[in-house]
MARGUGU-57628 format. One record per atom (N, C-alpha, C, O): x, y, z. Coordinates in steps of 0.1 Angstrom, whole numbers, padded with zeros to 4 digits, always signed. Each point is the difference from the previous one (the first is absolute). Layout:
! MARGUGU-57628
XYZ/...
This chain:
! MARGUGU-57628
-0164-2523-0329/+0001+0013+0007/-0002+0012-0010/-0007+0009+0002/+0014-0012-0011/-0002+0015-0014/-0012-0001-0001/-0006+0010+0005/-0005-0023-0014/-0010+0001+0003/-0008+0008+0011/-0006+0011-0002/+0007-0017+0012/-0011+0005+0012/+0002+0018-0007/-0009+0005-0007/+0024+0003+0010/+0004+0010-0001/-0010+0008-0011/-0009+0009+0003/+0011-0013-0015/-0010+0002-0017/-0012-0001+0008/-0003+0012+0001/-0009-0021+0005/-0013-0003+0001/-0001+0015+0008/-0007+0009-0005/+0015-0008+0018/-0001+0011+0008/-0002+0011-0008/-0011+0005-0001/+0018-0001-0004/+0005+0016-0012/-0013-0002-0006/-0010+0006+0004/+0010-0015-0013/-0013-0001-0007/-0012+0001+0007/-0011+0001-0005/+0013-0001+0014/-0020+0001+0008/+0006+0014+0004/-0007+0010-0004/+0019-0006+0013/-0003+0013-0003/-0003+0012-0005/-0005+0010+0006/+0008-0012-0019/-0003+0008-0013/-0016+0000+0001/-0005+0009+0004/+0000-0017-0008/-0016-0003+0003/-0002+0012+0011/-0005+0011-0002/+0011-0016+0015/-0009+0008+0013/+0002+0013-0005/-0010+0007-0003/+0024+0000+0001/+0001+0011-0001/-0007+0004-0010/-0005+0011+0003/+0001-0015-0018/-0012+0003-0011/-0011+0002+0008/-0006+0010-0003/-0001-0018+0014/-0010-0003+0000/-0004+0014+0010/-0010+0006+0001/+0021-0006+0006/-0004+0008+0012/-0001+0015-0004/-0006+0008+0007/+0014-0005-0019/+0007+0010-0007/-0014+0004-0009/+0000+0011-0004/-0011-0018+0000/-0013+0003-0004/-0007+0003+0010/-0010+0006-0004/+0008-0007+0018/-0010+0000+0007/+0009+0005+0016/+0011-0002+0005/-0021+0010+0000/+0003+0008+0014/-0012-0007+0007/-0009-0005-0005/+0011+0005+0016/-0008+0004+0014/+0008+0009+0010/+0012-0001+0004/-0026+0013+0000/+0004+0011+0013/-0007-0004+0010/-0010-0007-0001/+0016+0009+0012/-0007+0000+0016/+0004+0016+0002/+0010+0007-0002/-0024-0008+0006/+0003+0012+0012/-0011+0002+0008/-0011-0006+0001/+0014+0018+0006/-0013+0000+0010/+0003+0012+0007/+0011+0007-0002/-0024-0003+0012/+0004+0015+0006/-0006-0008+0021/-0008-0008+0004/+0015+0017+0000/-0004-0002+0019/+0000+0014+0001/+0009+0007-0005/-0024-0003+0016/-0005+0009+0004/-0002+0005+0012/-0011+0006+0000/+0016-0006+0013/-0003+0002+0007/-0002+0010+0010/+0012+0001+0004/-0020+0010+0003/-0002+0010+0005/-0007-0003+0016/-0008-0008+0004/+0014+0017+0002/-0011+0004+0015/-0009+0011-0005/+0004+0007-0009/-0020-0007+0017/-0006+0007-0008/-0014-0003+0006/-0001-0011+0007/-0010+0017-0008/-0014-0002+0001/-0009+0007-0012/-0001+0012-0003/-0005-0020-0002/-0011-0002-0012/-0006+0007+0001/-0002+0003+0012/-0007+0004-0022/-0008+0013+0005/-0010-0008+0003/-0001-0009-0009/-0010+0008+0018/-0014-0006-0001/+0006-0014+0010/-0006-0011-0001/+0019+0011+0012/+0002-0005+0013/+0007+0009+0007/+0006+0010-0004/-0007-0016+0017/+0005+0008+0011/+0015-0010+0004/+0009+0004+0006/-0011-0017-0012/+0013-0006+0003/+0010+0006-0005/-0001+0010-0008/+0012-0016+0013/+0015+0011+0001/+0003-0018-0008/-0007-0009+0005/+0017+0003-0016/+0012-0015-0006/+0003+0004-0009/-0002+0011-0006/+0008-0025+0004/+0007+0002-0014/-0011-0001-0015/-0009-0006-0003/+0018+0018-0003/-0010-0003-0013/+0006-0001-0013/+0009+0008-0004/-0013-0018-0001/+0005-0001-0019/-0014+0006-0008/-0012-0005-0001/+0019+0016-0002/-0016+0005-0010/+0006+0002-0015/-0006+0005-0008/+0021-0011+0004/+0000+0000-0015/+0001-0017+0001/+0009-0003-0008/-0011-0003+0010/+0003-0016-0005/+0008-0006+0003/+0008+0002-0009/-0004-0009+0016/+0010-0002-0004/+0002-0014-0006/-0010-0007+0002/+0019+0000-0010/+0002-0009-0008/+0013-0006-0007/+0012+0005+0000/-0018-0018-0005/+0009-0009-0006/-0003-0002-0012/-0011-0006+0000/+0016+0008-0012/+0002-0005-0017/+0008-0002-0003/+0012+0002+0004/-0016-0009-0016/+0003-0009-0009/-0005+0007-0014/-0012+0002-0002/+0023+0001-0011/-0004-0004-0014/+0010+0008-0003/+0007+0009+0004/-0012-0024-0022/+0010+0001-0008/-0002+0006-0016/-0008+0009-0005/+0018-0017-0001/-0005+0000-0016/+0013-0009-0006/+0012+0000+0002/-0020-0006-0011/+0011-0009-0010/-0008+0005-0015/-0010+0004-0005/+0021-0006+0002/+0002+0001-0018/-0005-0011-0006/+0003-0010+0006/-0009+0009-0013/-0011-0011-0009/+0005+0003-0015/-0003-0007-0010/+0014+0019+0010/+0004+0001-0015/-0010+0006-0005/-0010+0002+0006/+0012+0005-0023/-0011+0005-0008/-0002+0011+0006/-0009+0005-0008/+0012+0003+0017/-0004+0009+0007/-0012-0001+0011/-0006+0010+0002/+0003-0025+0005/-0010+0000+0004/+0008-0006+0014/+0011-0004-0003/-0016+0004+0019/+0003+0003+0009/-0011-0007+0008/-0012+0002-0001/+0017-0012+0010/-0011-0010+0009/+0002+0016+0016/+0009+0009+0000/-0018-0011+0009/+0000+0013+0009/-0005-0011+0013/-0004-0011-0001/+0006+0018+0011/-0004-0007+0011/+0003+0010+0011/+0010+0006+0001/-0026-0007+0012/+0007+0011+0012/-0011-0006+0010/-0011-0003-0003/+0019+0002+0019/-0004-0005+0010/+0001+0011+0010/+0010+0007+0000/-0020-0004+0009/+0001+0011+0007/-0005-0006+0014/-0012+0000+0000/+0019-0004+0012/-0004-0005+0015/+0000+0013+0005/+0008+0009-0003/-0022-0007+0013/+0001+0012+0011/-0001-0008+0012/-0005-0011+0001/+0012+0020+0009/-0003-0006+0014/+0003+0013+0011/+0005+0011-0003/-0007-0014+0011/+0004+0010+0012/+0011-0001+0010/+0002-0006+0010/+0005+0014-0018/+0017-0003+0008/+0000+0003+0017/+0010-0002+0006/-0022+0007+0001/+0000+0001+0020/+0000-0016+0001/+0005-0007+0009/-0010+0002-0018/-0006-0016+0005/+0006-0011-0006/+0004-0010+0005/-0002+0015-0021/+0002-0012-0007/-0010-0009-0008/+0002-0011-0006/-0013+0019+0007/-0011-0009+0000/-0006+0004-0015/-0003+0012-0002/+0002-0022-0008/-0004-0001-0009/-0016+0008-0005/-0009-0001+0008/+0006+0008-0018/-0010+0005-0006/-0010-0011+0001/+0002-0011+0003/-0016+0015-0007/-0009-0014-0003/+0006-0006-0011/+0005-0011+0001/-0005+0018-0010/+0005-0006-0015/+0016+0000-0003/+0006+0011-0003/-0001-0023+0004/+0013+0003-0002/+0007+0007-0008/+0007+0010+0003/-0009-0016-0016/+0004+0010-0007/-0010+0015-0003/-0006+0001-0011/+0006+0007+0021/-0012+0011+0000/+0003+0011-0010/-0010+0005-0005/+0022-0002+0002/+0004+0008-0003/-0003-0003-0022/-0009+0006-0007/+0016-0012+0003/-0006-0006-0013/+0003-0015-0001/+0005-0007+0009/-0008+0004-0020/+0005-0018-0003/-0005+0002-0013/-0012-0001-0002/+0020+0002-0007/-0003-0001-0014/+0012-0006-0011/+0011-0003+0004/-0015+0000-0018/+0009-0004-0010/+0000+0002-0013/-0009-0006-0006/+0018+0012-0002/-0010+0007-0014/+0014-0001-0008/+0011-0002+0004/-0015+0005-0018/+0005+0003-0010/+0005+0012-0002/-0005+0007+0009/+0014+0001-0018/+0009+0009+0000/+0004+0001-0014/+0006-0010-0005/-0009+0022-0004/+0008+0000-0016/-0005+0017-0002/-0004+0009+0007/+0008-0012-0020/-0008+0016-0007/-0009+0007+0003/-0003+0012+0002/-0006-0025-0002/-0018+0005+0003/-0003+0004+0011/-0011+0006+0001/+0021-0007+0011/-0003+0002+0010/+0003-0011+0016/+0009-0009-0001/-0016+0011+0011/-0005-0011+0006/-0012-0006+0010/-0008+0004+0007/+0011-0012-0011/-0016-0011+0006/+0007-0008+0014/+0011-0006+0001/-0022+0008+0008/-0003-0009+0010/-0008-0004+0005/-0010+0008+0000/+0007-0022+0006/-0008-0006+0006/+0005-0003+0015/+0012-0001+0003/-0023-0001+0007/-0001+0002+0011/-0006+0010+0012/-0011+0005-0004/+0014-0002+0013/+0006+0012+0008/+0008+0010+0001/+0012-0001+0000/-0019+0013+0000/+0006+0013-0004/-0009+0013+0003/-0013+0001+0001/+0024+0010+0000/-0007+0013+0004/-0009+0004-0015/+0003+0000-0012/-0013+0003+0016/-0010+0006-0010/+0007+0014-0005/+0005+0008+0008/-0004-0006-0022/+0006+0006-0010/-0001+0018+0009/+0009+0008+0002/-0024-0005+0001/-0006+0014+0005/+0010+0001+0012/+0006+0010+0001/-0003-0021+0010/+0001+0004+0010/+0018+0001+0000/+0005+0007+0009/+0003-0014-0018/+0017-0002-0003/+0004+0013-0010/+0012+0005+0000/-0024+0000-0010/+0003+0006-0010/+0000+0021+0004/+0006+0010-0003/-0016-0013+0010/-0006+0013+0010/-0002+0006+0009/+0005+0010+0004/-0015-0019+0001/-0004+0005+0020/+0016-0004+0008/-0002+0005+0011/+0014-0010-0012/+0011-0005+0002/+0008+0014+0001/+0008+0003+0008/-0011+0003-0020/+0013+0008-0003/-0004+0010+0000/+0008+0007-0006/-0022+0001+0012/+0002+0011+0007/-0001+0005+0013/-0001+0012+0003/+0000-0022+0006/+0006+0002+0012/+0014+0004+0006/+0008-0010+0000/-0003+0020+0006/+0010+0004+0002/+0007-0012+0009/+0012+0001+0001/-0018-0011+0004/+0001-0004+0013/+0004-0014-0008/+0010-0006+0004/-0015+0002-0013/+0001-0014-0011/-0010-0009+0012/+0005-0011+0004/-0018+0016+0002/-0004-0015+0008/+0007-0001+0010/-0002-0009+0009/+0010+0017-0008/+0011-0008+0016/-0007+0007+0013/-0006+0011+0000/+0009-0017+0008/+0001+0011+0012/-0012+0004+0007/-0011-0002-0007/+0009+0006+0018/-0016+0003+0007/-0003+0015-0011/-0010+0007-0002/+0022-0007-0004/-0010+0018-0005/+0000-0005-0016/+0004+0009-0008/-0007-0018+0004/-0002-0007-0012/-0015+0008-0005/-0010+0000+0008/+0007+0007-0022/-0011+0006+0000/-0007-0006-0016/-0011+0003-0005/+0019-0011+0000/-0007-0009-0009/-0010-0006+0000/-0007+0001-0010/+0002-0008+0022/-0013-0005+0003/-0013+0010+0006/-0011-0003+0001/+0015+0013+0002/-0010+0016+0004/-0002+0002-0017/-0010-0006-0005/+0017+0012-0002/-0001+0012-0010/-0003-0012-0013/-0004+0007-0009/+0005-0018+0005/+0007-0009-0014/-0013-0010+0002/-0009-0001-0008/+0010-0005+0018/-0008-0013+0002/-0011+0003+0006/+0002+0000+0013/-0017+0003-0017/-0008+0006+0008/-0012-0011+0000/-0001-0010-0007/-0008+0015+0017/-0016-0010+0000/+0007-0014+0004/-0011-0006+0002/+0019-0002+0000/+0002-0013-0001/-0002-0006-0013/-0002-0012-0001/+0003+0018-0008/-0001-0003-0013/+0013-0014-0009/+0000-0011-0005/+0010+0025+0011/+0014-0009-0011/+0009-0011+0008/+0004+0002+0012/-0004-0013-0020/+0012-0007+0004/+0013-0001-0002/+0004+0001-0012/+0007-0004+0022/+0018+0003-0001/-0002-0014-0011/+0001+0002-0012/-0003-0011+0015/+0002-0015-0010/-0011-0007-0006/-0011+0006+0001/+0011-0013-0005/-0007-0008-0010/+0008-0014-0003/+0010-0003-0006/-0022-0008+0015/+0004-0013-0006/+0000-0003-0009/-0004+0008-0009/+0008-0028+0003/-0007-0002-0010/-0004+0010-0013/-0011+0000-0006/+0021+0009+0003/+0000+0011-0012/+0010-0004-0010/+0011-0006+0001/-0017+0010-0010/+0010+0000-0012/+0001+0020-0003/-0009+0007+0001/+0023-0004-0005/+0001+0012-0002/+0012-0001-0009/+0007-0010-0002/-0005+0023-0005/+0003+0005-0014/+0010+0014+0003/-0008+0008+0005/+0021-0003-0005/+0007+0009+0003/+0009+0004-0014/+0005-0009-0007/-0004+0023+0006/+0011+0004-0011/+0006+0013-0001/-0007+0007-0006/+0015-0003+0008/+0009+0016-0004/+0002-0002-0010/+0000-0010-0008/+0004+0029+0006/+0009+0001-0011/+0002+0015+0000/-0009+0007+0006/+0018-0001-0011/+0005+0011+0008/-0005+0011+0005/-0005+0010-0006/+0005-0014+0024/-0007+0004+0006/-0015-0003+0004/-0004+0003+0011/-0001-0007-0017/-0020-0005+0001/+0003-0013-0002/+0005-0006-0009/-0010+0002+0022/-0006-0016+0006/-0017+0002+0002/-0007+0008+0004/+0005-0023-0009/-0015-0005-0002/+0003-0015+0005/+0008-0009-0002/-0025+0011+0016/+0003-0013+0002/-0021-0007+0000/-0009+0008+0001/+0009-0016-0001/-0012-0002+0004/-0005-0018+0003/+0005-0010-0005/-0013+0010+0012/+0003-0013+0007/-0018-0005+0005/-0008+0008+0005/+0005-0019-0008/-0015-0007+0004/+0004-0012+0012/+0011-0005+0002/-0023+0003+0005/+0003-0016+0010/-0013-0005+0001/-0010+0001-0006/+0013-0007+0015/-0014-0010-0005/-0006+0005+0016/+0006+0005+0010/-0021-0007-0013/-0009+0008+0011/+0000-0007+0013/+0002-0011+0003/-0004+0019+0003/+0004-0004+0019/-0015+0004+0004/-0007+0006-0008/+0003-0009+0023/-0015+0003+0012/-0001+0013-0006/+0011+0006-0003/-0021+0000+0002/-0008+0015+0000/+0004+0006+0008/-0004+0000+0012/+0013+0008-0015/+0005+0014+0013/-0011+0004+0015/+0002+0001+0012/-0015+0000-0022/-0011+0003+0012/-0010-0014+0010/-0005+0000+0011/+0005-0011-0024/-0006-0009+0013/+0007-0011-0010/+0001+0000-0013/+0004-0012+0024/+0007-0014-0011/-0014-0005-0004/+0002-0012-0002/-0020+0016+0000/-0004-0009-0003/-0012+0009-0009/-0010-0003-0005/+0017+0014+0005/-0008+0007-0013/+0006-0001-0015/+0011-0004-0003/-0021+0010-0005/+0001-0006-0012/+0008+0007-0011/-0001+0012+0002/+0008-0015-0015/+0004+0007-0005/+0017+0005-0002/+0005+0009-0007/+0002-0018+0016/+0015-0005-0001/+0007+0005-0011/+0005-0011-0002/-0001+0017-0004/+0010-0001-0012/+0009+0001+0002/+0005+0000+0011/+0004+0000-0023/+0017-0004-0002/+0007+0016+0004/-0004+0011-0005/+0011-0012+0011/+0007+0014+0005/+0011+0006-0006/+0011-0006+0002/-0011+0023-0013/+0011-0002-0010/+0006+0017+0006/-0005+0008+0007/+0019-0010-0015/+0003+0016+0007/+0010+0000-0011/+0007-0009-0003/-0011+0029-0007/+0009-0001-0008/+0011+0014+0004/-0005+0010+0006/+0018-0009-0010/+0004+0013+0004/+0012+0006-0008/+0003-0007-0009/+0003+0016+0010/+0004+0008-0013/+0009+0009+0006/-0004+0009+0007/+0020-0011-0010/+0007+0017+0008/+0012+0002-0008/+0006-0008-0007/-0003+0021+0009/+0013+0003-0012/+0008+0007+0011/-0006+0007+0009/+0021-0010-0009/+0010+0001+0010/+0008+0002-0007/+0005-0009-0007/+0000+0022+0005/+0010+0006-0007/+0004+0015+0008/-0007+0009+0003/+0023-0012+0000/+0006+0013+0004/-0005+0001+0013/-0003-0011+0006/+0001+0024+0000/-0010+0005+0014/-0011-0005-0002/-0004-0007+0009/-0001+0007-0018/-0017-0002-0002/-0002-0012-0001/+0008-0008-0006/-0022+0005+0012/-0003-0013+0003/-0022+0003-0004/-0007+0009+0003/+0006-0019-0009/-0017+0000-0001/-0005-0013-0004/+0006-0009-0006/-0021+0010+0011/-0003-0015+0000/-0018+0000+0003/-0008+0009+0004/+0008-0017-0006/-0019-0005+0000/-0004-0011+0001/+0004-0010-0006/-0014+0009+0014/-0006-0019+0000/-0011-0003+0004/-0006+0007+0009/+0000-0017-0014/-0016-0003+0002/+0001-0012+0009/+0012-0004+0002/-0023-0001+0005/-0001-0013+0003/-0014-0004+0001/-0009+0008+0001/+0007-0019-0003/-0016-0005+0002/-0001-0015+0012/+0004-0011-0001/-0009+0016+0007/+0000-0012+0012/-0010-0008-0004/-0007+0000-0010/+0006-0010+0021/-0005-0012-0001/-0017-0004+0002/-0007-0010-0002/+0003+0023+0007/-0016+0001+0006/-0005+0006-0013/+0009+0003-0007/-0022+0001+0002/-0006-0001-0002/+0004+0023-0012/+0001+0004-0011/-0001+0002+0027/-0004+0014-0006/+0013+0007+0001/+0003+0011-0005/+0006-0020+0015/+0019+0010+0003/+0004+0003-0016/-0004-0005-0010/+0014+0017+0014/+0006+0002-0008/+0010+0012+0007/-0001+0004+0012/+0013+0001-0022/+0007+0008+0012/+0015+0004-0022/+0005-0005-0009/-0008+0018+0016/+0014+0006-0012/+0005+0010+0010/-0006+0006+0009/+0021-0006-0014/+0008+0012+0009/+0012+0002-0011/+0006-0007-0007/-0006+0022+0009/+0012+0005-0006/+0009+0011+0005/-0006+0010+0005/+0020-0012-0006/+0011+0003+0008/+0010+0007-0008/+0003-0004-0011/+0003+0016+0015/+0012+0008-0008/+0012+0000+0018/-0004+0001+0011/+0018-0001-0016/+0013+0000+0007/+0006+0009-0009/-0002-0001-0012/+0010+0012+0016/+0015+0006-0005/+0006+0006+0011/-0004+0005+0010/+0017-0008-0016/+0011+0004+0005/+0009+0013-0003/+0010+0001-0007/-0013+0009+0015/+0008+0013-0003/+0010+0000+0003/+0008+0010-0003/-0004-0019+0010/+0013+0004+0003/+0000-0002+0015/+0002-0010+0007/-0006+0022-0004/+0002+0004+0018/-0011-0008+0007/+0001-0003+0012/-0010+0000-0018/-0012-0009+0002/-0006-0008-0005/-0001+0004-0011/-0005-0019+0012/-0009-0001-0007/-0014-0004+0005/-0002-0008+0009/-0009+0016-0017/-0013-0001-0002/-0006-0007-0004/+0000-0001-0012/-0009-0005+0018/-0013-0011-0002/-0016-0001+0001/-0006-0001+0010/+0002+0001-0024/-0021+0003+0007/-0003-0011-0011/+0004-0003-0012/-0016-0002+0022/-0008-0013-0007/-0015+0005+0008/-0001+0006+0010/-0008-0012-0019/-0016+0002+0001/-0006-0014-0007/+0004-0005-0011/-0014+0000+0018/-0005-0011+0001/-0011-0001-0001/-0005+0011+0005/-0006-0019-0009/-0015+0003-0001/-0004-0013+0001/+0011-0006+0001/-0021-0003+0001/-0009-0012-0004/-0015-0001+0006/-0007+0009+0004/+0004-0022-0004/-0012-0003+0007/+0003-0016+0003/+0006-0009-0005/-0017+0012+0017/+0003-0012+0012/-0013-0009-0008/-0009+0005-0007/+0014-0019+0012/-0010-0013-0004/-0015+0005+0004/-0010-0005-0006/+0008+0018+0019/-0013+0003+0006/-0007+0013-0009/-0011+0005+0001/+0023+0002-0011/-0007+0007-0010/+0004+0011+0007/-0007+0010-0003/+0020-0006+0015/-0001+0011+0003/+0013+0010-0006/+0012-0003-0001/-0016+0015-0002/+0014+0007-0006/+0013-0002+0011/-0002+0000+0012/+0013-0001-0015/+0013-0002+0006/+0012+0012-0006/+0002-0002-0012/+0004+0011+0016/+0012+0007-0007/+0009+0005+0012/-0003+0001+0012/+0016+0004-0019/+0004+0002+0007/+0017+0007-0005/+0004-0003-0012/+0005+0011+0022/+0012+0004-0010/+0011-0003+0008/+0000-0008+0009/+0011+0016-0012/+0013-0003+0008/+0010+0008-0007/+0003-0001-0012/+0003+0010+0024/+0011+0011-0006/+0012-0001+0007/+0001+0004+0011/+0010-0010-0019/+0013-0002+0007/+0011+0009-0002/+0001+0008-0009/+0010-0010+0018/+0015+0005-0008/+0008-0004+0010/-0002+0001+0012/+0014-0007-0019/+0012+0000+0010/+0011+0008-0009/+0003+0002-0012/+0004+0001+0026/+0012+0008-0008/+0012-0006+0010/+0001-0005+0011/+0007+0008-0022/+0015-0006+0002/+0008+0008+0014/-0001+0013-0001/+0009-0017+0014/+0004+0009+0008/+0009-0009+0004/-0004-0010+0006/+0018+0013-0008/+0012-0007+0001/+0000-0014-0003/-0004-0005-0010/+0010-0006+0020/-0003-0012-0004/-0015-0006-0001/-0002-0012-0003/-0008+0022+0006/-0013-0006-0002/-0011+0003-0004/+0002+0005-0011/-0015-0005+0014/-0007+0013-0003/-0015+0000+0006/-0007-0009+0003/+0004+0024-0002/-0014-0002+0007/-0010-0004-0009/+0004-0005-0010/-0019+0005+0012/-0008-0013-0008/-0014+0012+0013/+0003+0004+0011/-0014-0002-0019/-0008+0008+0001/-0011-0009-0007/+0002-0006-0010/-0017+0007+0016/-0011+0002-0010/-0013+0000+0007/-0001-0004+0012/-0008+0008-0020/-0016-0003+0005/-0008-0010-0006/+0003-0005-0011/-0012+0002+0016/-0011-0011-0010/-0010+0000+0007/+0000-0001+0012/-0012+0002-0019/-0012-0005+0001/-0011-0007-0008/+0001-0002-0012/-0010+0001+0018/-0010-0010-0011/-0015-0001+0009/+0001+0000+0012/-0012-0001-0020/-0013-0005+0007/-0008-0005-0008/+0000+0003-0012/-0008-0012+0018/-0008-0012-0004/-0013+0008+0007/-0001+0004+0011/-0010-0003-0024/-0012-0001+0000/-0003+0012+0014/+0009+0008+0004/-0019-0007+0002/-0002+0010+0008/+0006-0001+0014/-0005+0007+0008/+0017-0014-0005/+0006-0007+0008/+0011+0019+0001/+0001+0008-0009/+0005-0007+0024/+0009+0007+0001/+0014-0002-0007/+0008-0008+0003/-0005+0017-0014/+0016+0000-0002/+0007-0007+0011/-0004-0003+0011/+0016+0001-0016/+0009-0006+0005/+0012+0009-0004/+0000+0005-0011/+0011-0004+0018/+0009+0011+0004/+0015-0003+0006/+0002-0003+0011/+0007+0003-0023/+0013-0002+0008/+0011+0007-0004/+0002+0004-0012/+0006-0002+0022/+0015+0011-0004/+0011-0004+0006/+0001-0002+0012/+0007-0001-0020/+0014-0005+0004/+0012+0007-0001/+0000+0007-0010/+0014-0007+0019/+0008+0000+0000/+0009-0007-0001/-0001-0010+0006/+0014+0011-0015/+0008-0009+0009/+0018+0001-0006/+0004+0008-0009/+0003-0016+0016/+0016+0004-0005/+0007-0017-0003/+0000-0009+0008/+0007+0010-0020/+0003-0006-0003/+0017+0000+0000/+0006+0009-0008/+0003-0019+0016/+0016+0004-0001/+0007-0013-0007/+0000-0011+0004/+0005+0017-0014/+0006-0014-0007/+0016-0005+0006/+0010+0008-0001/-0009-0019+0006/+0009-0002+0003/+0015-0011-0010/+0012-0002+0001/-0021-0001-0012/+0008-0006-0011/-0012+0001-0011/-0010+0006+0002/+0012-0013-0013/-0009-0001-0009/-0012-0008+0006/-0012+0003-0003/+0015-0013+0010/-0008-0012+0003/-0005+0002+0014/-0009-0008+0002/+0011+0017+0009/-0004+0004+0006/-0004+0009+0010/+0011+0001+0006/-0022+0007+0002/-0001+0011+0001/-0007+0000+0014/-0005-0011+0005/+0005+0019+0001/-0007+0004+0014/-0010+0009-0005/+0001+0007-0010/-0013-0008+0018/-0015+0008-0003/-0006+0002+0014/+0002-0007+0010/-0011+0020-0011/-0007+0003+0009/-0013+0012-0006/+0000+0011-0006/-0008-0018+0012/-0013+0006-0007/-0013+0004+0015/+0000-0002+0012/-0010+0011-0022/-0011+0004+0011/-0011+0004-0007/+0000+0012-0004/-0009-0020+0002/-0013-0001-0004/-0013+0005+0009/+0000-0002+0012/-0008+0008-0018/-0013+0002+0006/-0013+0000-0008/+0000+0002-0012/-0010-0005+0018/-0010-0007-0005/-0013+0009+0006/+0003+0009+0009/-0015-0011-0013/-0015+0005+0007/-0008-0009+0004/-0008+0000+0009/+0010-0011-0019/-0010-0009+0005/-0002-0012+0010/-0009-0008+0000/+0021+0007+0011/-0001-0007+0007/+0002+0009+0017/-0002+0012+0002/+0005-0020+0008/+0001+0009+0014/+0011+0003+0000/+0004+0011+0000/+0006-0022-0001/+0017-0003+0000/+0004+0006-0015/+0004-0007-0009/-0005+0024+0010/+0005+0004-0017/+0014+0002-0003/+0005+0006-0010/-0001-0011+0019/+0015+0007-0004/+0013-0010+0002/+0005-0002+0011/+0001-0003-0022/+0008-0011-0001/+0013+0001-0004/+0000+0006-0011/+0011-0009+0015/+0015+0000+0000/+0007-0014-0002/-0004-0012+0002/+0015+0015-0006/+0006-0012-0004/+0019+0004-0002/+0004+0008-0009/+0007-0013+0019/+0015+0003-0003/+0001-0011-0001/-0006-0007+0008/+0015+0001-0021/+0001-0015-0002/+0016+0000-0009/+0008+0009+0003/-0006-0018-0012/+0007-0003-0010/-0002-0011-0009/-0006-0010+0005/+0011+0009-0019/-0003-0006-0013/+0012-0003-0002/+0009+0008+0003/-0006-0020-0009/+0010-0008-0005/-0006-0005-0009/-0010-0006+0000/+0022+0012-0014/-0012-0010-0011/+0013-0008-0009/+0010+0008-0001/-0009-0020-0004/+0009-0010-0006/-0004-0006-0007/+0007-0009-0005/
């Protein structure tokens, strides 16, 4: 019996060492809003930030070197119903020390996590989301990148990330010629109010290409956001475009303002202006209501009252 007692303790000690080097986080965010999309006339429910399930960790390897790991499930909480790609969101595993860090797999491209991301007032969420108007123009850039190996590092204040994958179908036809490896590099310094940043990407066709660069501060009573975007489409046609934000703080919440636009080649601009209010109900989560408008479709005008729970 003392035996058994000693073997117990003793493997204890172990678990608690073992566990005591190494973490795993879950968390995840649910999104749900009443609302109509700008560019339908239907009235349901909508998830326009993601919503999701992860996974990741990190263990100690000693030496100052660090094993990494991150799992990202999207699905749609009206249904339940899984993304195409399970893990849509990322799937990667990398190393961690001085030098920085390295991963392989699935992951947001460096331009679009490092930049086009973080000067939207809106973060991507919401029908009045203006990241993809003003940041992401011509059909140029991509949110992810399979099959990549990528490279990340700070240091006070300035992060550098940059990241390659291996070549995917030709943006413009899967059976034209000239495929390459698709790389995106990007660059921002985050200190204090002030926020700045830059990034390239080079797509997978033949002639794409696409850079944007983005300034954020915070005065105080407001904060301010402008990004400007330029490239060229796989067809050789010019693509740009900008985006002017601000939200300001107003009791437990705050309003959220901006414009954006962009045009491709001799094609009509494209045109959007958003509102919206954001009420925080704890740290983790908040009530929203937004109102978007658009030019380029019949149905220009899109709304969304919802709520966000994030864990």
């Amino acid at each position: 019996m003392k035996k058994s007692i000693l073997a117990l303790a003793v493997l204890g000690a172990f678990a608690g060492a073992a566990s005591a080097q190494s973490s795993v986080t879950i968390y995840g965010k649910l999104d749900l809003a009443l609302g109509k999309a700008t560019g339908s006339a239907d009235k349901a429910l909508l998830d326009n930030a993601g919503s999701r399930l992860g996974f990741r960790g990190v263990e100690d390897l000693g030496g100052g070197l660090k094993a990494t790991f991150g799992m990202e499930h999207r699905f749609s909480p009206q249904t339940g119903a899984a993304a195409a790609n399970y893990w849509n969101g990322y799937s990667h595993v990398g190393l961690m020390g001085n030098f920085g860090h390295v991963r392989i797999g699935r992951d947001y491209t460096p331009a679009f996590l490092m930049i086009q991301n973080q000067i939207d007032p809106f973060g991507g969420d919401t029908v009045a989301n203006l990241r993809d108007v003003g940041m992401r123009v011509g059909g140029i850039t991509k949110v992810r990148n399979s099959n990549m190996v990528e490279y990340h590092v700070g240091m006070s204040g300035f992060n550098f990330g940059a990241q390659i994958a291996e070549a995917t179908a030709n943006p413009v036809s899967a059976t034209s010629a000239g495929v390459k490896r698709p790389w995106s590099v990007a660059a921002n310094y985050a200190a204090g109010p002030l926020f700045l940043g830059a990034g390239i990407e080079n797509g997978s066709g033949v002639n794409d290409n696409h850079w944007s660069i983005g300034a954020r501060y915070n005065f105080g009573f407001a904060t301010a956001s402008a990004g400007y975007s330029k490239g060229t489409t796989n067809a050789n046609a010019d693509a740009k475009g900008f985006l002017l934000g601000v939200s300001a703080p107003v009791g437990a919440g705050a309003i959220r303002a901006g414009y954006a636009q962009n045009k491709t080649g001799s094609a009509e601009a494209s045109k959007k202006a958003s509102i919206g209010y954001r009420h925080d109900l704890s740290k983790r989560t908040y009530l929203f209501a937004d109102l978007a408008r658009v030019n380029t479709v019949s149905e220009k005008t899109g709304y969304d009252f919802g709520l966000q729970h994030n864990f």
